[in-house]
N, C-alpha and C positions, 0 to 999 in steps of 0.2 A: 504493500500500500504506500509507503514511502517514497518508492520509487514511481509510482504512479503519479503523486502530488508533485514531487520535485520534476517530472517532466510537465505536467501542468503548468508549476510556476515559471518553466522554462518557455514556453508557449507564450503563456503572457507576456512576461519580458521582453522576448524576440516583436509581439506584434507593438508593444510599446516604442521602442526602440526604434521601430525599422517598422510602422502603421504603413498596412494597404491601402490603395483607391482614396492616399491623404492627397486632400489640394482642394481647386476648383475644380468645378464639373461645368464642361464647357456644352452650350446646349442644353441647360439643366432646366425641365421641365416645372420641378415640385424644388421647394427649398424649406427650409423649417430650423431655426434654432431654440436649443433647447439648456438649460442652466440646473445645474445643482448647486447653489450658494452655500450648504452647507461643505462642501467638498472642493468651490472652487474650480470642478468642471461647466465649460461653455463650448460646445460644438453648432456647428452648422452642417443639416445633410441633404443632399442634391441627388436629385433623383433626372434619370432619363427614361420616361413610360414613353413604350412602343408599342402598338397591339396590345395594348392589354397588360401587360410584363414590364417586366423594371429590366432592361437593358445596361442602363450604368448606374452607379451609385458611389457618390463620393462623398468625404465630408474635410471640414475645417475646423479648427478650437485645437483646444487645449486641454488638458484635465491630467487626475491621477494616474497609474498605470492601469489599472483595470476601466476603466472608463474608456482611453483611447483603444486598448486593447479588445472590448467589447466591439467597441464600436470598428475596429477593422476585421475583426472575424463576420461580425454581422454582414459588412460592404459585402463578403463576400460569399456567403451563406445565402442572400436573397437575390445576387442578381439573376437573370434570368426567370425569376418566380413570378407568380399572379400575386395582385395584393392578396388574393383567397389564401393563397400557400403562406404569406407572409403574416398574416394574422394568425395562421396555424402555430407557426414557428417563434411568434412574439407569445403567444398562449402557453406554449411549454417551455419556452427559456424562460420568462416570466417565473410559470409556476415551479420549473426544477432551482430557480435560484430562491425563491423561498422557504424551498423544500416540504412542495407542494406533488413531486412524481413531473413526470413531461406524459404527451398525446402523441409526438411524434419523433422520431432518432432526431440528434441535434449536433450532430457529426463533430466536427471541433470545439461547437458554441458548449458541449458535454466538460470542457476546459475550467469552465465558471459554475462546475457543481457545486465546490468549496464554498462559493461567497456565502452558502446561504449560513455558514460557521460564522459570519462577520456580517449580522443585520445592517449596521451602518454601512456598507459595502453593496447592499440592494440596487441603491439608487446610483452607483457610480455605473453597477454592471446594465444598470436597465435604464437608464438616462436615451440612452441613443436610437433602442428599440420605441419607445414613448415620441423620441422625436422623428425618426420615420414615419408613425403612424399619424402624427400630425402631418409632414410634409404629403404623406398620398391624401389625405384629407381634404389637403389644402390651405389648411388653418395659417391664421397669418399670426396667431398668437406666440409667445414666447413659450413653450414647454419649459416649465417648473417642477422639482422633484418636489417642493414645499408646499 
């Protein structure tokens, strides 16, 4: 089990370090920024809907290691999905980081089982999921973890 978490930790670090699909999203359809003030994380996430599907996805900010780290496993976890798959997948990250069980395999995002050991830790892993679901929404509101 040791060895399991320490490659975990190793996962996160890596996407911290060195975040996927970070920048602007050029052509970005949906845009949505989102804040955890308690934490001090602030991303922006950009979407490009194609037929129905999320074709690119990028985002911008700042935050803790698990916050940017969620948020580039996610980039990469939904593209090509329908929002329908996407809400599936916000429903069991959601609920395996509360330690709630998941609905559907969560392939890498399985990485952030741990957080649910560190409740303050909730809203850093699930900040980005919250703000995607506003940017397919449309919402022009700021997502808030508060």
């Amino acid at each position: 089990m040791s060895d399991l978490r320490e490659l975990y930790q190793e996962v996160i670090l890596d996407h911290n370090r060195a975040p996927r699909n970070f920048g602007p999203l050029e052509g970005a359809s949906h845009t949505a920024h989102g804040d955890n003030p308690l934490c001090g994380d602030s991303i922006k996430v950009h979407l490009k809907m194609e037929a129905g599907e999320l074709k690119a996805v990028g985002f911008e900010g700042s935050g803790c290691a698990i916050c940017v780290a969620s948020t580039s496993i996610m980039t990469d976890a939904v593209c090509g999905r329908t929002p329908e798959e996407v809400e599936g997948l916000f429903l069991s990250f959601t609920s395996m980081v509360k330690g709630e069980g998941i609905a559907v395999p969560l392939g890498k995002l399985a990485v952030f089982g741990g957080v649910r050991e560190f409740p303050m830790r909730v809203k850093c892993a699930t900040l980005c999921w919250h703000t995607l679901k506003a940017a397919l929404s449309e919402s022009i509101q700021t997502v808030t973890t508060e």
